[in-house]
TORPA-4810 file (N, C-alpha, C, O; in nm, 3 decimals):
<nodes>
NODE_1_5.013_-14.721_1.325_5.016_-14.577_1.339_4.973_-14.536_1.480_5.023_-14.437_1.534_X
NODE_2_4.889_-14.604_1.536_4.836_-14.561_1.661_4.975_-14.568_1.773_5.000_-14.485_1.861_X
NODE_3_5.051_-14.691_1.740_5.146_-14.637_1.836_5.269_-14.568_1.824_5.353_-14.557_1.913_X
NODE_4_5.279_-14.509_1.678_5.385_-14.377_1.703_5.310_-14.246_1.686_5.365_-14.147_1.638_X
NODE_5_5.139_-14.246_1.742_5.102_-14.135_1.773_5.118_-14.110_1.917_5.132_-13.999_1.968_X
NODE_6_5.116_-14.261_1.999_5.081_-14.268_2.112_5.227_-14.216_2.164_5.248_-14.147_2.264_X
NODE_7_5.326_-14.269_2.065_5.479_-14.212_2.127_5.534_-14.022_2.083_5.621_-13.950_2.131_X
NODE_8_5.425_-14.000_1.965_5.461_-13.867_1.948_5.424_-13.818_2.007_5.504_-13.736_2.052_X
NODE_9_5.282_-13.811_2.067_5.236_-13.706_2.164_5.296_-13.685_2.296_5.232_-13.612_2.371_X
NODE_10_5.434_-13.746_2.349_5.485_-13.779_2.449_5.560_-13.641_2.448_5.595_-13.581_2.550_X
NODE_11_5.585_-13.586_2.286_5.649_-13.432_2.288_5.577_-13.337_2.272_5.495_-13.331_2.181_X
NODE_12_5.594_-13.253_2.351_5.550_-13.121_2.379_5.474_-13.063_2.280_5.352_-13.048_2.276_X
NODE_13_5.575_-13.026_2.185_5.515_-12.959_2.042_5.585_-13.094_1.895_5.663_-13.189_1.890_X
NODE_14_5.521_-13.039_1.829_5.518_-13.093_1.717_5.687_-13.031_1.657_5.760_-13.112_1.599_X
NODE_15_5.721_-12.928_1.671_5.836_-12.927_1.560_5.977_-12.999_1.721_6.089_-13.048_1.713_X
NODE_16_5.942_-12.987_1.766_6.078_-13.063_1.892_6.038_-13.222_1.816_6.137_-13.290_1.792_X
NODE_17_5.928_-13.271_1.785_5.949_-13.387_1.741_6.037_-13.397_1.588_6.129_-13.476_1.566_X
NODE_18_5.991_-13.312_1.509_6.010_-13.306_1.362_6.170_-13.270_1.351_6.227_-13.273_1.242_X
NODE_19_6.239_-13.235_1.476_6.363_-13.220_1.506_6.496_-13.344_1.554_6.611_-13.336_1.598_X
NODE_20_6.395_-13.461_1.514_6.455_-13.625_1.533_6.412_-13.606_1.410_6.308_-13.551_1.373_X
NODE_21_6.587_-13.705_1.282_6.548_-13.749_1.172_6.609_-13.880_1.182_6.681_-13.938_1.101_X
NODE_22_6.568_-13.913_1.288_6.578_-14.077_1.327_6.453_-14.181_1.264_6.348_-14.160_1.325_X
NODE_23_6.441_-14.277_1.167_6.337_-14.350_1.112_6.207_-14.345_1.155_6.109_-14.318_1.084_X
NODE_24_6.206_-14.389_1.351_6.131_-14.355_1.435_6.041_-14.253_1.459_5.919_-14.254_1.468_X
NODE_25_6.147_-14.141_1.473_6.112_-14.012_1.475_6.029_-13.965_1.383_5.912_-13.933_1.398_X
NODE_26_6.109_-13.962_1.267_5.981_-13.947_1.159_5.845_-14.057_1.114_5.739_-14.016_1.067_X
NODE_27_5.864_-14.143_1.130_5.716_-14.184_1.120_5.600_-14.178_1.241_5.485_-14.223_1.245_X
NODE_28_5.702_-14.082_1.361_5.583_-14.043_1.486_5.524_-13.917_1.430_5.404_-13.893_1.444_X
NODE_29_5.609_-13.832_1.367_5.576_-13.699_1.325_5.475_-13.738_1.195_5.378_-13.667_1.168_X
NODE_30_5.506_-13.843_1.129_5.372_-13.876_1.002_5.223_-13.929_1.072_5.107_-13.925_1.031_X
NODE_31_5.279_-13.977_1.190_5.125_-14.025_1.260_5.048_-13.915_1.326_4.926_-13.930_1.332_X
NODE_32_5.114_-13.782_1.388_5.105_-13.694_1.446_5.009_-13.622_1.335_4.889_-13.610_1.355_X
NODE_33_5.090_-13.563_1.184_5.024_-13.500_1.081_4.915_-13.562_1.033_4.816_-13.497_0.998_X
NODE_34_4.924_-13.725_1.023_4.773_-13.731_1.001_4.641_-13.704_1.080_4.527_-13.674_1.044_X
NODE_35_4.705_-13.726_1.210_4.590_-13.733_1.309_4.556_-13.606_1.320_4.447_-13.584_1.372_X
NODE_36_4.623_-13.510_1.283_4.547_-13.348_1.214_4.502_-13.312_1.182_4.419_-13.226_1.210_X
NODE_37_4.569_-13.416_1.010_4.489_-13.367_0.908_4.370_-13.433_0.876_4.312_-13.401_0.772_X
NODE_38_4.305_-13.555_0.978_4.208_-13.630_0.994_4.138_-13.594_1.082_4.021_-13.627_1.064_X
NODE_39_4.162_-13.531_1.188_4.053_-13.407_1.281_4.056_-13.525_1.388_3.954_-13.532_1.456_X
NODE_40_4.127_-13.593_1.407_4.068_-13.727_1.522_4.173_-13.666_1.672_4.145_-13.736_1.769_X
NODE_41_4.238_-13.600_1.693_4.326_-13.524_1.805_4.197_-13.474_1.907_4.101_-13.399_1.884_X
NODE_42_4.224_-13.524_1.990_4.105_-13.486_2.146_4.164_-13.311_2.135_4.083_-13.221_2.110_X
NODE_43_4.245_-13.295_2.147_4.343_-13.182_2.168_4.403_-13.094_2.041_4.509_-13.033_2.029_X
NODE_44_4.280_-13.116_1.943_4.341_-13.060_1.769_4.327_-12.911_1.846_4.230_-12.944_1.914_X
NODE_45_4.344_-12.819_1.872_4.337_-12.707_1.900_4.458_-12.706_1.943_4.529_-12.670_1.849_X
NODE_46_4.517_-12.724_2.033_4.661_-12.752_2.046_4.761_-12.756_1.970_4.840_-12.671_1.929_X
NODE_47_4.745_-12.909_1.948_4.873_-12.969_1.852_4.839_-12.975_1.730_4.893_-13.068_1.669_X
NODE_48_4.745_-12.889_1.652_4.745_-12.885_1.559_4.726_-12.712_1.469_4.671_-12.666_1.369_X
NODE_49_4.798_-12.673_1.565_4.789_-12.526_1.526_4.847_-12.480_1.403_4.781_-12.390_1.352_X
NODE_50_4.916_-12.503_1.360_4.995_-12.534_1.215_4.910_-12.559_1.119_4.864_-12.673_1.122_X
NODE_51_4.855_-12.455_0.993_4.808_-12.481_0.888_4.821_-12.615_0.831_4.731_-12.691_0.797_X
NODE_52_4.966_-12.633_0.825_5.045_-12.723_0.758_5.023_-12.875_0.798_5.049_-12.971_0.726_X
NODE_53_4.975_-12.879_0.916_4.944_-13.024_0.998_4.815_-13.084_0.999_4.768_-13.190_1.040_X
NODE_54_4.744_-12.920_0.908_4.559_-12.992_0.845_4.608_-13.060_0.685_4.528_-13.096_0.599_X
NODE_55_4.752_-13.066_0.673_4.734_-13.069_0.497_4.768_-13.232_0.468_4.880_-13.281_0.477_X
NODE_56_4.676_-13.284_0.440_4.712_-13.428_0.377_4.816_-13.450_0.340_4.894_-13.517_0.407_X
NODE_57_4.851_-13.393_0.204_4.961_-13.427_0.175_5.136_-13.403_0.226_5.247_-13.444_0.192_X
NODE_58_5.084_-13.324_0.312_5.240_-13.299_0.472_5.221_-13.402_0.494_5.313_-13.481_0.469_X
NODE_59_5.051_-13.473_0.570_5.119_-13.594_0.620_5.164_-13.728_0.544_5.241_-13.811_0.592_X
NODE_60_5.099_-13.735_0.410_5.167_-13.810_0.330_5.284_-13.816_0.315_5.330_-13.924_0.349_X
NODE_61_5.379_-13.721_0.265_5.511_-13.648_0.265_5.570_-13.750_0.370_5.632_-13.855_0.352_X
NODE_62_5.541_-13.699_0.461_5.580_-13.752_0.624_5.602_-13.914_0.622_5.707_-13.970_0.655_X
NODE_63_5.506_-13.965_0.586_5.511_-14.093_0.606_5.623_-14.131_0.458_5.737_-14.178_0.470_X
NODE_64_5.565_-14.102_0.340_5.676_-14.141_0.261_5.823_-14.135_0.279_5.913_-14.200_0.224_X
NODE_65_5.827_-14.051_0.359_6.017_-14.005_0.404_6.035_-14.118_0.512_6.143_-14.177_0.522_X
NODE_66_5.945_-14.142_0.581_5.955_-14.245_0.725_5.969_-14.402_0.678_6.022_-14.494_0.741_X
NODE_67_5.905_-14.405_0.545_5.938_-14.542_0.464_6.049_-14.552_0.384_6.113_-14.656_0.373_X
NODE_68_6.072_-14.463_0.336_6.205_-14.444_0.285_6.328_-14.451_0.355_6.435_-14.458_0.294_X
NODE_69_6.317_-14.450_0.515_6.457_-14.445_0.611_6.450_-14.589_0.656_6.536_-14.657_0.713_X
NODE_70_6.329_-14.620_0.617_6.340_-14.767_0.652_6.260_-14.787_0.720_6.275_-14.906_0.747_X
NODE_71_6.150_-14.739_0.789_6.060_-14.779_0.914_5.984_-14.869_0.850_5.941_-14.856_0.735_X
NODE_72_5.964_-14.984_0.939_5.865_-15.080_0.915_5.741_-15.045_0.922_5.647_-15.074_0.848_X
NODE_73_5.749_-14.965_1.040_5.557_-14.960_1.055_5.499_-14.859_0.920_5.395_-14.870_0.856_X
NODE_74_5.600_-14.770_0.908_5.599_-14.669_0.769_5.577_-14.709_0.632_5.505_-14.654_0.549_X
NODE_75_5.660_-14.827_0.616_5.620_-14.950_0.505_5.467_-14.982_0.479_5.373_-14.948_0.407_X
NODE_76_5.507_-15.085_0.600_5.363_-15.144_0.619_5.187_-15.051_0.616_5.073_-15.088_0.590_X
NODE_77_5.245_-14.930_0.655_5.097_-14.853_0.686_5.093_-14.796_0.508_4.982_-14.813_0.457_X
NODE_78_5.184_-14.743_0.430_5.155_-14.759_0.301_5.108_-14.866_0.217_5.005_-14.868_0.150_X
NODE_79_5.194_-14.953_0.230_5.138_-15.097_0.170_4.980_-15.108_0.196_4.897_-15.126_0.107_X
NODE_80_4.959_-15.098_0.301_4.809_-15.126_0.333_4.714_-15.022_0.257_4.608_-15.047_0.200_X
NODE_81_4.788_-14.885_0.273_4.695_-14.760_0.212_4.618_-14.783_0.093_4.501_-14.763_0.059_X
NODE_82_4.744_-14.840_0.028_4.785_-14.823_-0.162_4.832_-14.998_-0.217_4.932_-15.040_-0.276_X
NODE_83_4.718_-15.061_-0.170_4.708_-15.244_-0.204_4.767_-15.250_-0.370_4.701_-15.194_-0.458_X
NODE_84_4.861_-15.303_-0.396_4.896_-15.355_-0.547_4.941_-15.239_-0.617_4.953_-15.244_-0.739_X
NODE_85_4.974_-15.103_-0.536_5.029_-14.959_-0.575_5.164_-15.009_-0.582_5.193_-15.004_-0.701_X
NODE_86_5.267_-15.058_-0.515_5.389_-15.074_-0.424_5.484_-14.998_-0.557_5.545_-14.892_-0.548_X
NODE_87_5.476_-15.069_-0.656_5.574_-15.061_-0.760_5.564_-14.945_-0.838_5.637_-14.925_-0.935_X
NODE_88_5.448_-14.844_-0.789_5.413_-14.725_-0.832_5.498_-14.628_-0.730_5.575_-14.545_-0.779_X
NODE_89_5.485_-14.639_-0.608_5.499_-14.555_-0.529_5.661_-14.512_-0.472_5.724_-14.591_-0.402_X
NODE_90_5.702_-14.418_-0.498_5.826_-14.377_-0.539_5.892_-14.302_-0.368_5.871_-14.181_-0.359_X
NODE_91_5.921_-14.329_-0.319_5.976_-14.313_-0.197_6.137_-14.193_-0.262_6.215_-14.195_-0.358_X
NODE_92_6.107_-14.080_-0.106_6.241_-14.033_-0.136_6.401_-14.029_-0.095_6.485_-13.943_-0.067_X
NODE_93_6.395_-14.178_-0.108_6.563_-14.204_-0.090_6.598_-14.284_-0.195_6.694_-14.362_-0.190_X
NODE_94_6.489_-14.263_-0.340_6.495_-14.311_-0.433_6.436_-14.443_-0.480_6.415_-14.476_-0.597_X
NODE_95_6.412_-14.517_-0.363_6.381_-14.673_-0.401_6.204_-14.682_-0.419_6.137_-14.584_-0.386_X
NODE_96_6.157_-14.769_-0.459_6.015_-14.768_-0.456_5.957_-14.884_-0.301_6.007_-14.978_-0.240_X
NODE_97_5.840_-14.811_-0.297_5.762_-14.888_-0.182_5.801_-15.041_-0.185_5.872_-15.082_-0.093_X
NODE_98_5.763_-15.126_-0.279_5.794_-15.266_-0.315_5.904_-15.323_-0.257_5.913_-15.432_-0.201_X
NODE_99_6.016_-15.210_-0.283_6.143_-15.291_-0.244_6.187_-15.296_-0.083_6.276_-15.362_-0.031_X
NODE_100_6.121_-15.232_-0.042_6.087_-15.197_0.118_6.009_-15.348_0.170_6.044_-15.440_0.244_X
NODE_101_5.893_-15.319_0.094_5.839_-15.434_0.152_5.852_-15.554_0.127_5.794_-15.641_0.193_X
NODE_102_5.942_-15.583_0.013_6.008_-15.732_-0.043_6.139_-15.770_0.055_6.187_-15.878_0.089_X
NODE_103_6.171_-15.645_0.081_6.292_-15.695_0.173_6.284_-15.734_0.334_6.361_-15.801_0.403_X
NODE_104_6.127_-15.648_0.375_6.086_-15.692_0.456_6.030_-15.851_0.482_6.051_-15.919_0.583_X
NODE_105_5.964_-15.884_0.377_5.887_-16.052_0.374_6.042_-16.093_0.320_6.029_-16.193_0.249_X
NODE_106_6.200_-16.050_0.330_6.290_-16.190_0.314_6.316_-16.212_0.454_6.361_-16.319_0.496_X
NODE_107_6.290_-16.117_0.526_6.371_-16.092_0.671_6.222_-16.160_0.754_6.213_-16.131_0.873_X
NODE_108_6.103_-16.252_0.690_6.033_-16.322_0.716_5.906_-16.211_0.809_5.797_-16.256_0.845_X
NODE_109_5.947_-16.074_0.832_5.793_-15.980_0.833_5.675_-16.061_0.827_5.654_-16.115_0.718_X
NODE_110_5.592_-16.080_0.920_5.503_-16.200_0.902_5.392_-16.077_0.831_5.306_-16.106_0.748_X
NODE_111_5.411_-15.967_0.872_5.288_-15.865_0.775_5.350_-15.848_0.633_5.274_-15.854_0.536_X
NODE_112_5.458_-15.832_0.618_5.488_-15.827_0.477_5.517_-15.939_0.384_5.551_-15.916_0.269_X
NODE_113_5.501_-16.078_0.437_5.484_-16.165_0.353_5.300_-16.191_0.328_5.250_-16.232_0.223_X
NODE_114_5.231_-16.159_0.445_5.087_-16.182_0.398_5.022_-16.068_0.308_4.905_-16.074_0.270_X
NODE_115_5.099_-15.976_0.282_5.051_-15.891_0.223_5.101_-15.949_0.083_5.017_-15.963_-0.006_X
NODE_116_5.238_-15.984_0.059_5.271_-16.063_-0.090_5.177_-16.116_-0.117_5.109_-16.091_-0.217_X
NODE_117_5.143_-16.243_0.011_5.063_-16.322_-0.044_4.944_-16.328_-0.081_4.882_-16.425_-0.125_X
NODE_118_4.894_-16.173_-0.053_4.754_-16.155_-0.101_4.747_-16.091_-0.194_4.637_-16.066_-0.244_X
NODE_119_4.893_-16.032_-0.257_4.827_-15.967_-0.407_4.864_-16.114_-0.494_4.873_-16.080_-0.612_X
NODE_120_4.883_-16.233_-0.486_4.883_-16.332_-0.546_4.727_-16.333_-0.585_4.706_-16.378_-0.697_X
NODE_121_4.658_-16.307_-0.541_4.503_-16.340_-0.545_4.431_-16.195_-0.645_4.312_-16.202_-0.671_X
NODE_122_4.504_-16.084_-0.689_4.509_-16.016_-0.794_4.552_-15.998_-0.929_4.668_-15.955_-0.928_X
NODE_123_4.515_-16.011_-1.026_4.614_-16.033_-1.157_4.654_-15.904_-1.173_4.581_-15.805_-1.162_X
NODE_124_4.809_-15.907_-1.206_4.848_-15.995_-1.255_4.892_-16.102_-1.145_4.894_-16.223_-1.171_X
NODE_125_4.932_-16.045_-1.004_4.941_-16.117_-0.935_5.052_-16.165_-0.911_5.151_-16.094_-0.892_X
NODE_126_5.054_-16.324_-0.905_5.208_-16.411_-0.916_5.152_-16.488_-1.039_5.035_-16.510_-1.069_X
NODE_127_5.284_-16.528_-1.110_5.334_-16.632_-1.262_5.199_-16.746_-1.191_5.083_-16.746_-1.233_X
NODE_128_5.255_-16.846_-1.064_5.198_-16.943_-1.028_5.124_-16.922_-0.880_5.182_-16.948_-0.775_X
NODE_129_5.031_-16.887_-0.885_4.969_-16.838_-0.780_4.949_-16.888_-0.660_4.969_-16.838_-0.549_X
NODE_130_4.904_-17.001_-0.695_4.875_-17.099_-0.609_4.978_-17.138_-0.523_4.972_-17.098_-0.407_X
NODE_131_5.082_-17.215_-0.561_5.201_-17.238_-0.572_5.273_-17.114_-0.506_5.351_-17.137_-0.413_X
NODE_132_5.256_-17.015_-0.537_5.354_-16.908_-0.457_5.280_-16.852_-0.340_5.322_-16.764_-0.266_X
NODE_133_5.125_-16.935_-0.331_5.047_-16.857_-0.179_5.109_-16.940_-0.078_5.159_-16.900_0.027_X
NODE_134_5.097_-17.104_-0.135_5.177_-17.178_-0.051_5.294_-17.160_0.000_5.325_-17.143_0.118_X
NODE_135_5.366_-17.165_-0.102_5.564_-17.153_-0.015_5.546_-16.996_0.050_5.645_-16.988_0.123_X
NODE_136_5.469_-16.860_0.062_5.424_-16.817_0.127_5.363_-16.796_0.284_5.388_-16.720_0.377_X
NODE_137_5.231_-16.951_0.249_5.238_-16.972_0.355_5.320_-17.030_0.455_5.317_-17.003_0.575_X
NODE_138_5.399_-17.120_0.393_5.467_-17.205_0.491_5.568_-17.110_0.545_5.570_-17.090_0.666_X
NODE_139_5.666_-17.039_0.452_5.681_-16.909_0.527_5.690_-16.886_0.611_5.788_-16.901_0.685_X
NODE_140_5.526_-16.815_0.646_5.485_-16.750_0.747_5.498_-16.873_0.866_5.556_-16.845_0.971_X
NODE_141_5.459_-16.974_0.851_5.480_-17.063_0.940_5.547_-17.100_1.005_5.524_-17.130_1.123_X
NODE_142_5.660_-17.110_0.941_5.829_-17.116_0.923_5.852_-16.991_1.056_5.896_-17.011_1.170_X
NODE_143_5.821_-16.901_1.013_5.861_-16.782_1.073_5.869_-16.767_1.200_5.959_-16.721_1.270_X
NODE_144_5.732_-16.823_1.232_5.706_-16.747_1.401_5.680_-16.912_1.473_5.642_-16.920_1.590_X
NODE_145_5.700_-17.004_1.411_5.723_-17.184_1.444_5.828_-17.242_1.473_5.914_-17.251_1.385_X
NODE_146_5.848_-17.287_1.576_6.016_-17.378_1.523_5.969_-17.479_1.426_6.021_-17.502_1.317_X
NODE_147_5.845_-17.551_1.489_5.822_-17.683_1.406_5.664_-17.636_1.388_5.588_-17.582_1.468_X
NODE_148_5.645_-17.682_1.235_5.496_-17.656_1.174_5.404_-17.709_1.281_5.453_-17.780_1.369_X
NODE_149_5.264_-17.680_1.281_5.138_-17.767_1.349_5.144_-17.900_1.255_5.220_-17.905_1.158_X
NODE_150_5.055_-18.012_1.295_5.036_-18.124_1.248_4.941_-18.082_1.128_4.928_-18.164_1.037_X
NODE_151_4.884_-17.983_1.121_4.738_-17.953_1.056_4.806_-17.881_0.938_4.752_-17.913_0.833_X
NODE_152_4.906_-17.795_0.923_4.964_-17.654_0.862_4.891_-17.734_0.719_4.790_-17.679_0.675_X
NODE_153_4.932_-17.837_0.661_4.904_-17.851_0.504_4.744_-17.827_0.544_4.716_-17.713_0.508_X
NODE_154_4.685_-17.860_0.575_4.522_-17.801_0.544_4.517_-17.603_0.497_4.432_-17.542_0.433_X
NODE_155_4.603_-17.568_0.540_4.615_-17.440_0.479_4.637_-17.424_0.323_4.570_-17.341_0.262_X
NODE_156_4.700_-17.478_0.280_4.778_-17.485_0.153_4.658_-17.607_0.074_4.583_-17.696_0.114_X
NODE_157_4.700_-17.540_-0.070_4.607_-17.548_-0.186_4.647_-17.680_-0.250_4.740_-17.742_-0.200_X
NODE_158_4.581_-17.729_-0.362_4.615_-17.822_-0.468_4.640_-17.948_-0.381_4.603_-17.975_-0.267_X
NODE_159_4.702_-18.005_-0.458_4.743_-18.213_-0.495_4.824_-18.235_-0.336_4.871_-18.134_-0.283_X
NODE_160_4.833_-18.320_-0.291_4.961_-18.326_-0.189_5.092_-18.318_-0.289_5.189_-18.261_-0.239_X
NODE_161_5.106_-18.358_-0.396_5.243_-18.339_-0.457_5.287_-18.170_-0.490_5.404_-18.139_-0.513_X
NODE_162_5.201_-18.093_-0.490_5.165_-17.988_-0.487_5.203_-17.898_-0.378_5.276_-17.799_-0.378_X
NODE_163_5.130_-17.961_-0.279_5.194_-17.967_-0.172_5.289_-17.943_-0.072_5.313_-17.856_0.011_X
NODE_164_5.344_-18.072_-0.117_5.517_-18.152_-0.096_5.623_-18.016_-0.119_5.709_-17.964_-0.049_X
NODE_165_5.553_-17.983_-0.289_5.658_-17.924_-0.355_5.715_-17.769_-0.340_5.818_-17.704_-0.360_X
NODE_166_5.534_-17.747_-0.275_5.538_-17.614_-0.224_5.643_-17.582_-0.071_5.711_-17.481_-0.052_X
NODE_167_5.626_-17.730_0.045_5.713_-17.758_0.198_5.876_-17.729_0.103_5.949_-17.633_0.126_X
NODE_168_5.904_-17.833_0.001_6.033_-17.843_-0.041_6.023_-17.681_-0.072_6.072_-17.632_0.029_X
NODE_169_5.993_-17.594_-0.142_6.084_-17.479_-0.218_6.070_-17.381_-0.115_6.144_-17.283_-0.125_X
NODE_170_5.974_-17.388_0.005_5.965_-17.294_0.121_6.101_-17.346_0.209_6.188_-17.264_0.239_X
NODE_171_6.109_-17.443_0.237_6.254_-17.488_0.291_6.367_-17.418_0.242_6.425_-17.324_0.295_X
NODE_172_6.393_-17.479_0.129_6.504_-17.402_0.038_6.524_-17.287_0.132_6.594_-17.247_0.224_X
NODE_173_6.378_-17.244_0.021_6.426_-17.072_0.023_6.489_-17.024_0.167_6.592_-16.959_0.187_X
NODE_174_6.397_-17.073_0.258_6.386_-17.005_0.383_6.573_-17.013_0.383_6.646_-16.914_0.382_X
NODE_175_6.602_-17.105_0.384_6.789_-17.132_0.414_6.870_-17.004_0.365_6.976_-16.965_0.415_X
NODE_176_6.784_-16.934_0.233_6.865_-16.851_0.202_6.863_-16.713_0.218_6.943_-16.633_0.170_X
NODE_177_6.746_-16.684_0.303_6.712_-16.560_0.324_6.814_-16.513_0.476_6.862_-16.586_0.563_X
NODE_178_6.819_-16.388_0.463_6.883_-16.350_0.588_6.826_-16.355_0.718_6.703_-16.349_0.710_X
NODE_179_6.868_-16.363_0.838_6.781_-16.417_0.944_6.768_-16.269_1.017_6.700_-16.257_1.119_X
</nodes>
């Protein structure tokens, strides 16, 4: 959030921003309304002259529409808000938070797969927990690695067959996700 406040404040006034309904755009204008409606603006006298830009739920609003067009950082800053909410939270372009951020951790999101992988550690959680923190982690590994560290299994849980099985189904998968 800090840096599509740092890019909203680059406009003048607040509604020339709210006048982009570009993904972007709107989740600068949701960082803008919170930082309003949170009193943290050096310059709240200013840019926050608008009743409407002290009201929480504008800036909620705001951000839900900015996750809904697809913004990542818009995703992600909900996900974080509202931990193990996802499948509650009803976005308005119809889809729910979850599916935002599931589609984000296929496209290998190194924040939106660690966030999967930490409601594994909540029940209900994942079926196999353990097992799904791993092919998780490797994942993430996968992701931002060409080739794992020598060390990576010290991350990962259980048996070496356990293991193994977790490297094998993170492989797989990874093949089938979109790049």
């Amino acid at each position: 959030m800090a840096d599509a406040l740092r890019q909203a404040l680059t406009y003048s006034t607040f509604s020339s921003l709210t006048a982009r309904l570009d993904p972007e755009g709107r989740f600068e204008a949701a960082a803008w309304a919170a930082a309003c409606s949170e009193r943290t603006l050096p310059d709240d006298a200013q840019r926050c002259n608008d009743a409407q830009l002290r009201d929480r739920q504008y800036a909620q609003n705001l951000l839900l529409a900015a996750a809904g067009s697809g913004q990542p950082g818009a995703v992600m800053e909900l996900a974080v808000r509202h931990p193990l909410q996802w499948n509650a939270i009803a976005l308005p372009d119809g889809t729910m938070l979850s599916e935002h951020l599931y589609v984000m951790a296929a496209h290998g999101d190194i924040g939106a797969l660690e966030l999967v992988k930490q409601s594994c550690f909540q029940p209900p959680g994942c079926r196999d927990a353990e097992f799904t923190r791993n092919v998780l982690t490797v994942l993430e590994y996968q992701s931002v690695r060409a080739a794992l560290p020598d060390d990576y299994r010290s991350y990962l849980q259980g048996s070496d067959a356990e293991r193994r099985r977790a490297i094998e189904q993170a492989t797989q998968l990874r093949k089938t996700l979109p790049r």
